[in-house]
C-alpha positions as CSV (number, residue, x, y, z in Angstrom):
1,X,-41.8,95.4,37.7
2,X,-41.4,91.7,37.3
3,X,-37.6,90.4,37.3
4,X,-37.4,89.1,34.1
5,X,-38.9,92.7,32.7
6,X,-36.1,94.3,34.7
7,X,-33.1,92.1,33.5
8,X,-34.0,92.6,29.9
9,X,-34.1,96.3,30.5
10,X,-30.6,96.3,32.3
11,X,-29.5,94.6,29.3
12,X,-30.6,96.4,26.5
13,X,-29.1,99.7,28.2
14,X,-26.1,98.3,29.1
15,X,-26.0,96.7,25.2
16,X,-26.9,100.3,23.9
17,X,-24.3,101.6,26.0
18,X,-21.3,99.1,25.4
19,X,-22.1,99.5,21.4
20,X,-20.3,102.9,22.2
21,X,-17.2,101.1,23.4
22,X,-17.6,98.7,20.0
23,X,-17.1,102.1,17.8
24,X,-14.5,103.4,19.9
25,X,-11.9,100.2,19.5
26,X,-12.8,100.1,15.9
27,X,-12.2,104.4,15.2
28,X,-8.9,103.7,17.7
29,X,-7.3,100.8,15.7
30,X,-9.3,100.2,12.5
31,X,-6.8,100.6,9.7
32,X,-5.6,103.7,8.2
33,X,-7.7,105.5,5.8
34,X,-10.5,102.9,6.3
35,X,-14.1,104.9,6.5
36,X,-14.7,106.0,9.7
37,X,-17.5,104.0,11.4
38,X,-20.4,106.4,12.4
39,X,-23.0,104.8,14.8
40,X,-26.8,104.6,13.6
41,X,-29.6,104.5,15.5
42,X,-29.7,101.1,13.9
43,X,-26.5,100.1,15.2
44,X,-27.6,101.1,19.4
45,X,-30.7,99.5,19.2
46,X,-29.1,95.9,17.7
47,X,-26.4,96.4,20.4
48,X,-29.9,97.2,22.5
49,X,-31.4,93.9,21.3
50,X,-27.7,91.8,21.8
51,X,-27.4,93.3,25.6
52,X,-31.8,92.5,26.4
53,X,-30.6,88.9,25.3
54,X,-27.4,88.8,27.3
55,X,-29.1,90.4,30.3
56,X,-32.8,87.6,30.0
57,X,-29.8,84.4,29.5
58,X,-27.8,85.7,32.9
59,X,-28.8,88.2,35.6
60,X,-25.5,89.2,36.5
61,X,-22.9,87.9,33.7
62,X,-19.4,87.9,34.2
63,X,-15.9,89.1,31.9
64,X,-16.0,85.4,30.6
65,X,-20.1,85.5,29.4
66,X,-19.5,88.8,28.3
67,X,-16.5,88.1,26.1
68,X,-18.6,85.2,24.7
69,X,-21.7,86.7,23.8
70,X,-19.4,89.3,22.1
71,X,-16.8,86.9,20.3
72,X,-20.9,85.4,19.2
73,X,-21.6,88.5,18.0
74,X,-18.9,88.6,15.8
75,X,-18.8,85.6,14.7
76,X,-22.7,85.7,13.5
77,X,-21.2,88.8,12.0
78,X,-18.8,86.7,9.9
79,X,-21.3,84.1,9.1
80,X,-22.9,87.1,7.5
81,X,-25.9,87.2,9.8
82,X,-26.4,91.2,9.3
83,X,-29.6,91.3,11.9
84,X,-28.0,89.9,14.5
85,X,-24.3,91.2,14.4
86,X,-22.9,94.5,16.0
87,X,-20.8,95.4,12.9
88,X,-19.9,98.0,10.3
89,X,-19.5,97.3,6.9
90,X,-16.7,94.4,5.7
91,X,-13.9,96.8,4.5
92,X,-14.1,99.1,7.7
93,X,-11.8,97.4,9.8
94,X,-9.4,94.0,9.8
95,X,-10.6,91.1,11.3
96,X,-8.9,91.3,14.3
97,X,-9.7,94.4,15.2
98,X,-13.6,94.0,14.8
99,X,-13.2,90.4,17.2
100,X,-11.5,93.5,19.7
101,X,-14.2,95.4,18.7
102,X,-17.3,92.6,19.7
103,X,-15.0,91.6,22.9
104,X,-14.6,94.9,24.2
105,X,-18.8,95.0,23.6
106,X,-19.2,92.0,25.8
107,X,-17.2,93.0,28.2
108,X,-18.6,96.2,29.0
109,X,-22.2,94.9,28.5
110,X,-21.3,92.3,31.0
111,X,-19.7,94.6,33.6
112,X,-22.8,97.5,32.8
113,X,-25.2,94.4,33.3
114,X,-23.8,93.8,36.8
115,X,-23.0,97.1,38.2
116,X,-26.6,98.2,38.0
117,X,-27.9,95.2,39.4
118,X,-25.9,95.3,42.4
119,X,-26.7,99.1,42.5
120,X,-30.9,98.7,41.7
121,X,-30.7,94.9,43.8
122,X,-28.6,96.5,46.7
123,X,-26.2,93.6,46.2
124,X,-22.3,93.1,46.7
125,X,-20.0,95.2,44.1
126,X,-19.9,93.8,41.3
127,X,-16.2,92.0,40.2
């Protein structure tokens, strides 16, 4: 499989993955008596497309990339860019806690993105 191929793979299953972690800082400190967010399909395969992207811009991104491409998420979110942004409906969850939310998605996606490179590339552990 050609390199490129791989790293978008990598990405959009560590993406899919780290929408997971997204949900779980929302449903953990979203406000009280706010709806509870329940993923889609929808909502894994946008985290899907955000992580292919991540993972075809850097092979092996680090905490700083990841926390980036997730504080970009979020903020595409706010410029009400719906396609693009890993986010449930305004009203779910305060501000803050939805910029958590897209952090913690970066961050994970990031980390996901290396350890399975070093793991499928043989490489050093990932940091």
């Amino acid at each position: 499989m050609k390199p490129v191929v791989l790293r978008v793979l990598i990405g959009a299953a560590a993406g899919a993955g780290a929408t997971f972690a997204l949900a779980t800082v929302i449903r953990r400190f979203g406000r009280e008596g706010a709806a509870t967010t329940q993923l889609t399909p929808a909502d894994i395969a946008r985290g899907a497309a955000a992580g292919a992207l991540l993972g075809l811009i850097d092979a092996k991104p680090g905490r700083v990339v990841g926390a980036l491409a997730g504080g970009g998420l979020w903020l595409a979110g706010e410029l009400s860019v719906p396609a693009v942004a890993i986010r449930p409906a305004r009203g779910d969850a305060n501000d803050a806690v939805l910029l958590a939310a897209h952090l913690a998605w970066g961050w994970t996606a990031a980390r996901t993105i290396r350890e399975i490179s070093a793991r499928l590339g043989g490489g050093s552990n990932p940091s």
